[in-house]
Structure formats: C-alpha cells, structure tokens
N, C-alpha and C positions, 0 to 999 in steps of 0.2 A: 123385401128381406130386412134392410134397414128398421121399416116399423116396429115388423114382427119382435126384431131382435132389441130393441130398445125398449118397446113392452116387457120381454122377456125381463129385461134390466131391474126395469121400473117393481114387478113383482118380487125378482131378489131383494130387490131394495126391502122396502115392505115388509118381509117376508124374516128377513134379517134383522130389522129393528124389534119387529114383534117377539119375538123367540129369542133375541137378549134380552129385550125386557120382561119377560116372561121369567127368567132362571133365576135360583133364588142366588143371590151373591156367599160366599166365602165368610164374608165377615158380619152375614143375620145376627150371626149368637149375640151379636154384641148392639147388636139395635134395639134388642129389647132393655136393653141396662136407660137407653135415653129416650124412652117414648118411640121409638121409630116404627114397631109394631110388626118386625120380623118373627120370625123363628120358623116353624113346622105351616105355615097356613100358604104354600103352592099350590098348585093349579092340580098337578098330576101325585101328590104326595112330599111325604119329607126326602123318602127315599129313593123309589121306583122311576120316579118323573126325572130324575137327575141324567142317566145316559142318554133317556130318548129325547129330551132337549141337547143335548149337548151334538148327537145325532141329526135333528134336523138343522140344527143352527149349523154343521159343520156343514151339510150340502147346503145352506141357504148362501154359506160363504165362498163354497166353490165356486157357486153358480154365479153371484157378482162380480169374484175376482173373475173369471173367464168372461162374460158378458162385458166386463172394462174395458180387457184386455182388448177383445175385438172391436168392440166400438171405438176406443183410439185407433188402431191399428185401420178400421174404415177410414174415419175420419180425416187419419194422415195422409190415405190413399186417391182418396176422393176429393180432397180439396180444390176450391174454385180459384181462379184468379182473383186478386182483388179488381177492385174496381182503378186503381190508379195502373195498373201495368195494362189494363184493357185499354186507357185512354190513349187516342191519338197524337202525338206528342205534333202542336204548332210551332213553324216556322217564326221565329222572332227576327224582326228587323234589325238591319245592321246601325242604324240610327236612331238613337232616341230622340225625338221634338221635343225641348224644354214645354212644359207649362206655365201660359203667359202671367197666371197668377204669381208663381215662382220669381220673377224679372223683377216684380214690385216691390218683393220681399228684403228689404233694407241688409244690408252688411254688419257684422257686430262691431264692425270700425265706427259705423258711421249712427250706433244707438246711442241715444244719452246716457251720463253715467252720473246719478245723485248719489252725494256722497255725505252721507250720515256721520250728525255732528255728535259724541260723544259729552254724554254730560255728567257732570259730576257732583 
C-alpha cells in the first residue's frame, strides 16, 4: 500500500509541475515588450486551453495535497525506533582505574615557566 501510494505521489508530483508549466502566465502581454517570446503561442490556444489547464492542474493539486497528507500521516504512524533506544543500556563500574599513562602526567605547579623579555 505504502509503494503503491508513494508512486501515486511521485506521478502528482510530475503531473503538477508539468501543467504549471504548461499555463501561459498573467503577465505574457508584457514579455513580448523584452524579447521573452510570450503572447498567443500555448499548447491548447490563447483562449480555450485556459480552464481545462486550470482543471487539470486543480485535480493534479488535490491529488498531492491528499497523497502528503497521508504519507505524513503514515510515516508518523509507522515509525521505527531508533537505534539508540533499541540499545542495551551497560552496567558501568562503580570505580574508575586511573590510566597509568595519566600518573606520569606532570602537575601545572610543577611545569616550567619562560618568561619573555620584552624589548624595546
């Protein structure tokens, strides 16, 4: 069901980019004034092609908005554990063993301190 239903998605998708792109824009008239190459030259007419894009694009929009809706609505439902709440949680010792390397490591009492002669 998941697949099916994400396929579904996948072709609103598609389906939606294609048929806004398709529609001529509001503001053709003025494209032609700057080279942009608008006016009358759509797919389905100047006139005629104008509701029945507006038509499929409205169900291509339904159809993604509801395909989101549910695939969140899955997704929220269906989620896995992560993997850190799966893990076993280890018993830690009451005592930590220094590391011998650590014991050798000098005191800041006891580091030299060069003291930088100022020259003028």
């Amino acid at each position: 069901m998941g697949k099916f239903l994400l396929g579904i998605h996948i072709v609103a998708c598609a389906g939606l980019i294609c048929f806004v792109l398709l529609q001529v824009g509001k503001g053709s008239a003025l494209t032609g004034l700057f080279g942009g190459g608008g006016g009358n030259d759509s797919l389905f007419g100047g006139v005629g092609g104008s509701p029945f894009l507006r038509k499929i694009t409205t169900a291509f929009a339904i159809l993604f908005f509801t395909t989101s809706l549910v695939l969140a609505i899955r997704a929220a439902r269906f989620t896995q554990r992560s993997v850190v709440e799966k893990a076993v949680p280890q018993e830690l010792p009451d005592e930590i063993e220094p590391i011998p390397e650590m014991e050798k490591t000098p005191k800041a009492s006891e580091l030299p301190v060069d003291t930088v002669e100022e020259k003028n």
